[in-house]
C-alpha positions in Angstrom: -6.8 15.4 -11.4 -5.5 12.9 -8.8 -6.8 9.5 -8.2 -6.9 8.0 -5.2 -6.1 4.3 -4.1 -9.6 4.1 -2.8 -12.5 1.2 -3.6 -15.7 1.9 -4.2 -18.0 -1.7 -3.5 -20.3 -0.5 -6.3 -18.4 0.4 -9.1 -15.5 -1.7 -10.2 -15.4 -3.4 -6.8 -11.8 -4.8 -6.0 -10.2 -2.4 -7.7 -8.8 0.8 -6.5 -9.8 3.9 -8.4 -6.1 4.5 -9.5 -6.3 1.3 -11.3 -10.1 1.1 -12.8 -10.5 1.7 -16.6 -14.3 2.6 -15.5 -13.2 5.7 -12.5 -11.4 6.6 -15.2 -13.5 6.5 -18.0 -16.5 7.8 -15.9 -14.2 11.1 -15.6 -12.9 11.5 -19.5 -16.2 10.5 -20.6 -19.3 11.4 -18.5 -17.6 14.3 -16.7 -15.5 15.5 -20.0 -12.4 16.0 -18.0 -9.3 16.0 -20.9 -6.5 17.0 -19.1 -4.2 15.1 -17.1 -5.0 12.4 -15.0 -2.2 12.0 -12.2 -2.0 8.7 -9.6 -1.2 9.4 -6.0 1.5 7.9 -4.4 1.9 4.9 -6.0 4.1 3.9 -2.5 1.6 3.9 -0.4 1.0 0.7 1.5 -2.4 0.4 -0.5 -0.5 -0.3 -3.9 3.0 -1.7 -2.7 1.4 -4.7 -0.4 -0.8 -5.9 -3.1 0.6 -5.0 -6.3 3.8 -6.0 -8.3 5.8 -3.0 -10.2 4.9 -5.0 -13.0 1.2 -4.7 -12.4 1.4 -1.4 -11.2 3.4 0.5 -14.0 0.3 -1.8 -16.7 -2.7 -1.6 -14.4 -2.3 2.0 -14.3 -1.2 3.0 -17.4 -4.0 0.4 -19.1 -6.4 2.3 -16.7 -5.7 5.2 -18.2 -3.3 7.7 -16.0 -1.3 9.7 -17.7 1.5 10.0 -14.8 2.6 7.8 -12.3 3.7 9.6 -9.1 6.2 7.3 -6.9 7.5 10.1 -4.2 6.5 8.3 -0.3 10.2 7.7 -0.2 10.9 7.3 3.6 14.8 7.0 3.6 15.1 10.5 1.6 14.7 12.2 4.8 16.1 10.3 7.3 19.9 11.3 8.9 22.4 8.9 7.5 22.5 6.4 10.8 18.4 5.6 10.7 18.7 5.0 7.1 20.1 1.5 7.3 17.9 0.6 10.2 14.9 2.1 7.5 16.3 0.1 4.5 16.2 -3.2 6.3 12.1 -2.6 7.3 11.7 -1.2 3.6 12.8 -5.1 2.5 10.4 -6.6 4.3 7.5 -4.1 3.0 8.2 -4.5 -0.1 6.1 -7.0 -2.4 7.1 -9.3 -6.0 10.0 -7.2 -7.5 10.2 -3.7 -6.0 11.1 -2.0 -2.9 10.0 1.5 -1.8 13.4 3.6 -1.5 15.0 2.0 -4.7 16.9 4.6 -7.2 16.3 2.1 -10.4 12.7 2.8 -9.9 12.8 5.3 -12.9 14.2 2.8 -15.4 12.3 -0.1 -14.6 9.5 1.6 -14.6 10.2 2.3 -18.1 10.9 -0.9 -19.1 7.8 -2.2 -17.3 6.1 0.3 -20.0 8.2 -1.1 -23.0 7.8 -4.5 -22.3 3.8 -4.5 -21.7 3.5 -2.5 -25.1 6.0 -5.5 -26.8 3.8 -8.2 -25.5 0.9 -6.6 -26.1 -0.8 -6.0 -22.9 -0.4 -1.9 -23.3 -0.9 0.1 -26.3 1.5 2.5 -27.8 -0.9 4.5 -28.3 -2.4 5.0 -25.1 0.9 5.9 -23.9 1.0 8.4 -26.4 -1.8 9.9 -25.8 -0.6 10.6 -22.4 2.1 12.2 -23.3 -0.2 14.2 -25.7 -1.8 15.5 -22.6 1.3 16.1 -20.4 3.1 17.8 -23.0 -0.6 20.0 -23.7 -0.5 20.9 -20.0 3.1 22.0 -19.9 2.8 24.8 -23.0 -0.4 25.7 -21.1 1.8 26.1 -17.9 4.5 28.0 -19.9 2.0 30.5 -21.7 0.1 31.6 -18.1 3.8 32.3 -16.7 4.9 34.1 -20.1 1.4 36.2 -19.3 2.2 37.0 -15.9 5.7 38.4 -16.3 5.9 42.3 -16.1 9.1 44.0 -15.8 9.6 46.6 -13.4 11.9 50.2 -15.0 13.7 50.7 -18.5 15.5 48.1 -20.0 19.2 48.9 -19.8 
């Protein structure tokens, strides 16, 4: 499942889905869902201009997502010459300690993870039981391809 950066003014008001421990906990537990629990774009102006890497990587992982998606990278597809002109107006839209086409994103990310769970604002185990889930999905994802293989004339 997906969440989306929306707010709903009667539950958890203020927060975006993406980020509220209740959403989430309204799917796991009164809906049973117990797969994986994916956030949209977490570049989207709706995270980046009000949110910190920081608070994004522990808000959502606290929450309860299981993968953070960070993929609205705008210079990816632009020809060489508008890319400068792009990272320049990427500075100014980005907020705290992260910009939106940055290549480090991956390891501090990570160590956004590491460092909530060593002060204690993130449990080790609630990151493990993400991976739980992810790692779940995958051999589930492996065994319907294995299924659907057929091969076609004598094995030579």
């Amino acid at each position: 499942v997906m969440t989306s950066h929306l707010v709903h003014q009667h539950v958890d008001a203020g927060t975006p889905v993406t980020f509220s421990a209740e959403w989430l906990r309204i799917l796991r537990e009164d809906l049973g869902f117990d797969g994986v629990i994916v956030a949209d774009d977490l570049h989207m102006g709706a995270i980046i201009r009000h949110y910190t890497l920081q608070e994004t990587v522990v808000q959502g992982l606290t929450a309860g997502l299981d993968l953070l998606m960070f993929s609205n990278n705008p210079l990816a597809a632009q020809p060489q010459g508008i890319r400068h002109d792009l990272n320049a107006t990427m500075a100014t839209v980005s907020t705290g300690d992260w910009v939106v086409a940055d290549s480090d994103l991956p390891a501090k990310v990570i160590f956004e993870a590491n460092a909530a769970v060593a002060a204690g604002h993130l449990a080790a185990s609630t990151i493990n039981a993400a991976y739980e889930r992810v790692i779940k999905l995958k051999r589930k994802l492996v065994r319907l391809r294995a299924d659907t293989i057929s091969l076609q004339g004598e094995p030579t």
